[in-house]
ZATORSE-981660 format. One record per residue (C-alpha): chain; residue in three letters; x negated, y negated, z negated. Coordinates in Angstrom, 3 decimals, padded with zeros to 6 digits. Layout:
ZATORSE-981660
['A','ALA',[X,Y,Z]]
...
END
This chain:
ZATORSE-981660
['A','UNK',[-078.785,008.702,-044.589]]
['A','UNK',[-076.994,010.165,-041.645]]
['A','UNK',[-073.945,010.442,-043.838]]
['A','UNK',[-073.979,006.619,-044.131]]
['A','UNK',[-074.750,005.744,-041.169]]
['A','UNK',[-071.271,007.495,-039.984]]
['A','UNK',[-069.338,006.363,-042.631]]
['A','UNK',[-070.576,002.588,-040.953]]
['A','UNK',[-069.771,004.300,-037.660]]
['A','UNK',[-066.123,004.671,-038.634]]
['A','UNK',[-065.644,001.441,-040.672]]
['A','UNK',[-067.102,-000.606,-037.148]]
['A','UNK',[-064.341,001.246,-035.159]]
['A','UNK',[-061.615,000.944,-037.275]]
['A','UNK',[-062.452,-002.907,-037.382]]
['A','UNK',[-062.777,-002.220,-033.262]]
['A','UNK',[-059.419,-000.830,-032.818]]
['A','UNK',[-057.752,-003.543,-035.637]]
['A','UNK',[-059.049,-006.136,-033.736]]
['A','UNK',[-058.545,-004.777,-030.249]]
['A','UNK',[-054.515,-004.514,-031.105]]
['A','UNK',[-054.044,-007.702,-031.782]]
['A','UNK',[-052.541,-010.530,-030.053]]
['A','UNK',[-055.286,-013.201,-029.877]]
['A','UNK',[-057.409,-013.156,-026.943]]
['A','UNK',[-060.803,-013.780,-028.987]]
['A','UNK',[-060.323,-011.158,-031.619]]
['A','UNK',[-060.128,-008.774,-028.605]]
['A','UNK',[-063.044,-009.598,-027.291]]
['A','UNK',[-064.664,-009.843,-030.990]]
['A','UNK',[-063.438,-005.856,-030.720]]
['A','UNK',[-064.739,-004.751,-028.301]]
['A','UNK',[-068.557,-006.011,-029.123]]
['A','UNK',[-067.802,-004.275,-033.080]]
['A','UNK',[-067.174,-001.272,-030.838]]
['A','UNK',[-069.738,-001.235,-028.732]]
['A','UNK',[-072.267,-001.711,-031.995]]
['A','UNK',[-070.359,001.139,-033.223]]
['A','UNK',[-070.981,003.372,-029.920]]
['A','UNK',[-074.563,002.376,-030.274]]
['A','UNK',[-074.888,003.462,-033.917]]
['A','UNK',[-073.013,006.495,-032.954]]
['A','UNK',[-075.558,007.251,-030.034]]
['A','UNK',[-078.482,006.489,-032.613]]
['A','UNK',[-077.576,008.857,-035.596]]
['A','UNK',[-076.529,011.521,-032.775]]
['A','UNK',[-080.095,011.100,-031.678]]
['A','UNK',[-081.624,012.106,-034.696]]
['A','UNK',[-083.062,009.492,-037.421]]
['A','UNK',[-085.530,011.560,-038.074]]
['A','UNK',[-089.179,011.587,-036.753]]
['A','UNK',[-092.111,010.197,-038.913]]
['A','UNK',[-094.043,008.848,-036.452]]
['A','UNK',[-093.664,006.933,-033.020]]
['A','UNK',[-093.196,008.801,-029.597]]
['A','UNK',[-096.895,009.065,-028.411]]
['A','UNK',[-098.278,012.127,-028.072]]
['A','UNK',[-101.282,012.390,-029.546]]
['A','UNK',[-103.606,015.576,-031.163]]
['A','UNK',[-101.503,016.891,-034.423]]
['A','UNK',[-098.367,014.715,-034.002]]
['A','UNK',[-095.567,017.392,-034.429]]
['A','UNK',[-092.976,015.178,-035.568]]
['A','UNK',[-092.175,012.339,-033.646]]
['A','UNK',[-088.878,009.691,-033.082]]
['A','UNK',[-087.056,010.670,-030.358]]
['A','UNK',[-087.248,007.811,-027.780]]
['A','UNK',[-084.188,008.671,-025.359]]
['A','UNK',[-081.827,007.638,-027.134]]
['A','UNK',[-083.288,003.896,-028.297]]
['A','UNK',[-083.513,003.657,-024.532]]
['A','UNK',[-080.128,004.159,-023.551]]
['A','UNK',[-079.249,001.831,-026.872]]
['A','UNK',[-081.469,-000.688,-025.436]]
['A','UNK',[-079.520,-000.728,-022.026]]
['A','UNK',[-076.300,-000.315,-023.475]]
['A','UNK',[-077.030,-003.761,-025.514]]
['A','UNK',[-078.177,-005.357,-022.338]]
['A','UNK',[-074.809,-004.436,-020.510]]
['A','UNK',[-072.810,-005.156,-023.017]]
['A','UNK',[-073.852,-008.608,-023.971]]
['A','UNK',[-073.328,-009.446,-020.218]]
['A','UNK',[-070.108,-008.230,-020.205]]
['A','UNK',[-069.022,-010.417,-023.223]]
['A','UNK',[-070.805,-013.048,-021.782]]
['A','UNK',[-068.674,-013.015,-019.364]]
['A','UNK',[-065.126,-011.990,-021.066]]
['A','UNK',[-065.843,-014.859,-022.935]]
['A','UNK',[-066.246,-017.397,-019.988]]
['A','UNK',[-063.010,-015.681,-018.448]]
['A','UNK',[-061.119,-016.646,-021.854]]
['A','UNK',[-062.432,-020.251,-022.062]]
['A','UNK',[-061.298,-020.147,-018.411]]
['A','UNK',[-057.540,-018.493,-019.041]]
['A','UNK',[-057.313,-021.259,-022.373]]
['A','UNK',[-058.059,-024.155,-020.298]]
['A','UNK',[-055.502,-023.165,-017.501]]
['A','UNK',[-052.709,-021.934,-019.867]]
['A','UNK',[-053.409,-023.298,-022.981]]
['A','UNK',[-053.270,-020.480,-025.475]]
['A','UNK',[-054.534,-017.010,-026.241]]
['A','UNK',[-051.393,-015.282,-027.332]]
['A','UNK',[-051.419,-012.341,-025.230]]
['A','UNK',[-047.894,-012.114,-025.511]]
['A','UNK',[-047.289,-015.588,-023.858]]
['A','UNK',[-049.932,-014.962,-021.432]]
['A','UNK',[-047.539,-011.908,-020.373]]
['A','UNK',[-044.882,-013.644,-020.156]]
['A','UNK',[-042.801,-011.836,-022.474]]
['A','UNK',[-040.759,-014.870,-024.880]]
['A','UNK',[-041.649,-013.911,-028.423]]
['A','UNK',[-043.979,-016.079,-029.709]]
['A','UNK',[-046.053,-016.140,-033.288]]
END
C-alpha cells in the first residue's frame, strides 16, 4: 500500500511542477494546491499507514495509528486553503486590472501565445 501511495506521491508532483511552469496564472495556482496534496500524502505515508486501531491508550492496545502526523496534515490543509484563497483573490484582482494571465505579458517581456 505504501508503494502506491508514493507512486500517487510522484504522479501529484509531477502534475505540480507541469503546472507550476507554465504560463497561465490559474494553472499555477492549480499547482501549487496538487503540490501541497502531494506534501500531505508524502507526510502521511512517511508517518506510517499502519496502526490497527485509533490513538487512545487503553489496556492491551499495542498497535495504534500514529496521530502526529494527521495533525500536522490537518494544519497544513488549513494553511494552505487560506493561502489559495487568497492567491486566487490576488489573480481575479491582477485579471481585472491587466486583463490577462499570461505571465509573460504580465512581465512585460513582448512574446505573446
Amino acid at each position: 500500500m505504501e508503494l502506491l501511495t508514493a507512486i500517487l506521491v510522484g504522479v501529484l508532483f509531477t502534475a505540480a511542477v507541469y503546472l507550476i511552469l507554465s504560463r497561465s496564472l490559474l494553472k499555477i495556482i492549480l499547482g501549487t494546491g496538487l503540490l501541497s496534496h502531494g506534501a500531505h500524502l508524502l507526510i502521511l505515508t512517511m508517518g506510517g499507514l499502519g496502526g490497527e486501531s485509533p490513538p487512545v491508550i487503553a489496556d492491551g492496545v499495542t498497535d495504534f495509528a500514529d496521530p502526529l502526523p494527521q495533525a500536522l496534515i490537518l494544519t497544513a490543509i488549513v494553511i494552505s486553503f487560506g493561502v489559495t484563497a487568497f492567491m486566487l483573490v490576488l489573480s481575479y484582482r491582477l485579471y481585472a486590472v491587466h486583463k490577462t494571465d499570461n505571465m509573460n505579458a504580465l512581465r512585460g517581456n513582448d512574446e505573446h501565445d
